[in-house]
Every structure is written in C-alpha cells, then in structure tokens.
C-alpha positions, 0 to 999 in steps of 0.5 A: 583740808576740812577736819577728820572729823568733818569730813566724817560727818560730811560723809554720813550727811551724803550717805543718809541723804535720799537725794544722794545719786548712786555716783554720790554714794559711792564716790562717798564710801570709796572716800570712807575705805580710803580714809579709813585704809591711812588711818587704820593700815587694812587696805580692802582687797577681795581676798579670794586667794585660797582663804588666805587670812580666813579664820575657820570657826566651830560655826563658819569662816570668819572671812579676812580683815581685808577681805571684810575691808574690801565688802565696805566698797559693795556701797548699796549694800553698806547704804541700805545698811547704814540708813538701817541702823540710824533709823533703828537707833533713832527708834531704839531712843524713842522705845527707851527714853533716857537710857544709854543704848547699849549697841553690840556690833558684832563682826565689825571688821577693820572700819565698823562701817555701818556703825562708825559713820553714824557716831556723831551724829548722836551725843556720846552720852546716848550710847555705849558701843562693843565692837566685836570681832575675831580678828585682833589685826581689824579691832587695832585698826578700828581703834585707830580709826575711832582717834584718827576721826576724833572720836576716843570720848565715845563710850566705844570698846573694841572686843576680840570673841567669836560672837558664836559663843560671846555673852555680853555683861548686859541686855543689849538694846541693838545688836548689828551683825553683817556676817553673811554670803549669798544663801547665807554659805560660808559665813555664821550668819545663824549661829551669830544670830541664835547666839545674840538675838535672845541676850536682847532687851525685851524691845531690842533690835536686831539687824538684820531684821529678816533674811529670806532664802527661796527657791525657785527656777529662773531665766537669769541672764535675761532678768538680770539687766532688768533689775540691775537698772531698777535699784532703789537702794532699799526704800520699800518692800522687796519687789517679785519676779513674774519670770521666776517659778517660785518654788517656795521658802527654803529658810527664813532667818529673824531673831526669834526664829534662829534659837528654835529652828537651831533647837530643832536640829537633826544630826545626820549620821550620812552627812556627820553635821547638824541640820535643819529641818529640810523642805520638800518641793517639786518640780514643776511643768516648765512650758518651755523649760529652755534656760530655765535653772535652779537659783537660790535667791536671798532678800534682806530685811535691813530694819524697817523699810530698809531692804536689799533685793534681788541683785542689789549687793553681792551677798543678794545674788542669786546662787545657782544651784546645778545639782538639779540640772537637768531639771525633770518635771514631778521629781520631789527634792528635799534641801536642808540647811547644814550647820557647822564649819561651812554652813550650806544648803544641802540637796537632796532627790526624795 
C-alpha cells in the first residue's frame, strides 16, 4: 500500500491528466471521497432529508458537511474545477513573482477538494492557504486530513466564518468559493462573491470566474441525451443549443460586477427582501409550441478555458420553471434575483 501521500499525488496526476478517461476520474475522485471519509469521519451523503445539518445564514443556506462531502463524487464538476484552480495558481505565480500566494478558499467543506489535491504539487513555501468554512465539524476533519496526507508543514489554516461577512488579515492573491446550486438557488453564491472579490490583490483571481444565468424555452427531454454523450469536461468555450428559444440573460455574476449589482438593490416592500434589478422579456411565437418549457440554464466559467456547460454537473442543470406555464405568446415577464436567506429567481407577468 503506496504512502498517503503518494497516493495523493497519484490522484492529482490522474485528475490533471487530459488523457484520464471519464472512468479514470471518477474511479479516481471516488478513491479521494474514500480516503478522505477514514481519514476525516464525514462520509458524503446527499443530505436532502428535511436541511438536516443545513445552517440557514443572513445571505443563504450553508448546506451539511455531508451533504458538501457527497458534491465531491459530481466528479466533472470537481475536474473542471481542480484543473481551474491549478492553472489559476500556475498564473497567479508567473503575475506575482517571488511572492507567497495568498489563497482563501472559502466554504471548502470536510475535504477542501478542489484545493487539497493540488498542495504538492507546489513547494509549501510558495503558498499560504485559509480554508474557511461555517461548519466546525468539516474544518476538524480537513485538519485530519491535511496530517493524514502528511501535509501539517504546509502554511495551511482552517478558519470558522461565514465567508458573507469575513474580512481576511490581508490582500488575497486567489480566493475559490464553490457555494452554489443550479440558478444560483439556495446557497450564497453572490453575497460570497460581493464579499471577497474587492478584498483581492489588484491581479487577484477569483474562482468562479463568471457564472451566466438565462433564460430560455426548451425541449428538454429530447436535448438532454444529446449533450450528455457530448461532455468535455470544460476544455473550451461553452457550446450553444440550436433547439432553445433564448430568451436572454437574466444575471451574470463575475467579481467585478457582484458589489455594484448588490449596491443596486432594491427593497421590495411586496416581497420584504432586497432585490436585484429585474429583466424584462417576451414570449416569443413558438411554431410548434408543443413540449416547449421555461428553463433556466447556468454555465460556469471555472477560470480561463475551464467551463462547465449545459448538464455537465448538477449545479448546470437546467432548472425548470412552471410559473410561465402555459406559455402565451406577447405576454412580457419581468424576473429578478432575490436576495437573502433563500436566494431565488423571482417571476413576475409585467
């Protein structure tokens, strides 16, 4: 039986690898979740069992150590997302010669899997790392994993915030925060993203790069066989749908845009939450209407040429939206992004 360190740079050779097949990577990240269970005692579970272990935050749910556990076995989006953050370190080392990188991973669950992999294949010297999370019960076992692979001479803290609200000591070189659901519902994907992205170096990365909410009117059982034999796993620009009606962007969340769109919200006495400004679309003249429904559709700028498309991970799902049904043709719509303890797409008829 190879070292636990070995065997962790065993699994970041294979997970970097473009020439891993599908069955490699998630024979591989399964192998991760398993070590990472014995050596840390949070088994991944789904966790959909009434927000059991869920901590309901100011600004989203801060979903169960197991259940953050179980999004690690997703393995195209945990690829698409490591291969993201090795080539944003790789550029953050070229942009800021001779510096200690500082890297905040925010919301890194009980395994820190996008970020754990990768530590060596860097010298401890070349990084400082915060991983933060709300949960206490994930950062004790991040901690013994972080022995369990041998990795206690890393410059690498656990940290117990919310990271809606935390202020780091310093300017951050790369910050990572994975805390969504598809059409960023539920978790505080933008309020963590407003929060961190200005507290960055001028330089910085932030990962996700982009994420990109529309809307549009699809045939979603025949498409969905389509694309699902069609996965890449991220390498190039996200590929469009000839069989959708697009019917535009509803948000488009990056780093620079989260604290100017979160200034621009309006309180909606109606509704009693904050709001972002709202889009307004049309329905268009379908000519044959028939199986035709609302979706919302999410795409992922990991970093770079890294992306996560249409059906390629649960959080790019497309997430239907019945409030619209039964589509009628020239009726205008209004949708907004609703802020708070349950972020959600709200819909409106104008």
């Amino acid at each position: 039986m190879p070292e636990p360190r070995t065997q962790l740079e065993d699994i970041s050779a294979v997970l970097l690898a473009q020439s891993s097949s599908p069955r490699q990577l998630s024979k591989t990240l399964e192998h991760f979740v398993q070590l990472c269970d014995a050596a840390g005692g949070i088994g991944p579970d789904p966790a959909f069992d009434a927000w059991a272990g869920d901590s309901f935050l100011a600004d989203g749910v801060a979903i169960a150590p197991q259940a953050a556990a179980h999004c690690a076995r997703d393995y195209r989006r945990s690829v698409v997302f490591i291969r993201g953050v090795y080539a944003a370190i790789e550029d953050a080392k070229r942009r800021f010669p001779n510096e200690t990188l500082h890297i905040l991973y925010a919301g890194c669950g009980p395994y820190a899997t996008l970020l754990l992999p990768l530590l060596t294949r860097f010298d401890p010297a070349e990084l400082d790392v915060s991983l933060l999370d709300i949960h206490q019960h994930s950062l004790d076992s991040v901690d013994a994993i972080l022995k369990h692979f041998d990795l206690a001479h890393y410059n690498a803290r656990t940290i117990c915030a919310d990271a809606c609200t935390y202020r780091h000591p310093c300017s951050l070189h790369l910050v990572v925060s994975e805390t969504m659901q598809k059409s960023l519902e539920q978790e505080p994907q933008f309020a963590v993203t407003a929060q961190l992205a200005p507290q960055l170096h001028e330089g910085g990365i932030f990962i996700p790069g982009k994420i990109a909410v529309r809307l549009s009117l699809a045939q979603i059982d025949e498409e969905q066989e389509q694309i699902l034999d069609t996965v890449d796993f991220g390498n190039g620009a996200p590929h469009s749908n000839s069989d959708h009606y697009d019917l535009g962007s509803v948000l488009t969340l990056t780093p620079e845009a989260a604290l100017p769109l979160l200034q621009a919200a309006v309180f909606h006495e109606e509704h009693g939450q904050w709001e972002l400004p709202p889009v307004v679309f049309e329905i268009p003249a379908l000519h044959s209407p028939a199986g035709f429904t609302a979706e919302l559709f999410t795409r992922i700028q990991v970093y770079g040429a890294h992306w996560l498309e249409d059906y390629d991970a649960e959080i790019t799902l497309p997430q239907r939206r019945t409030d619209l049904s039964p589509l009628v043709a020239g009726e205008r719509w209004e949708i907004g992004y609703q802020l708070g303890g349950y972020p959600r797409f709200d819909i409106r008829r104008v």
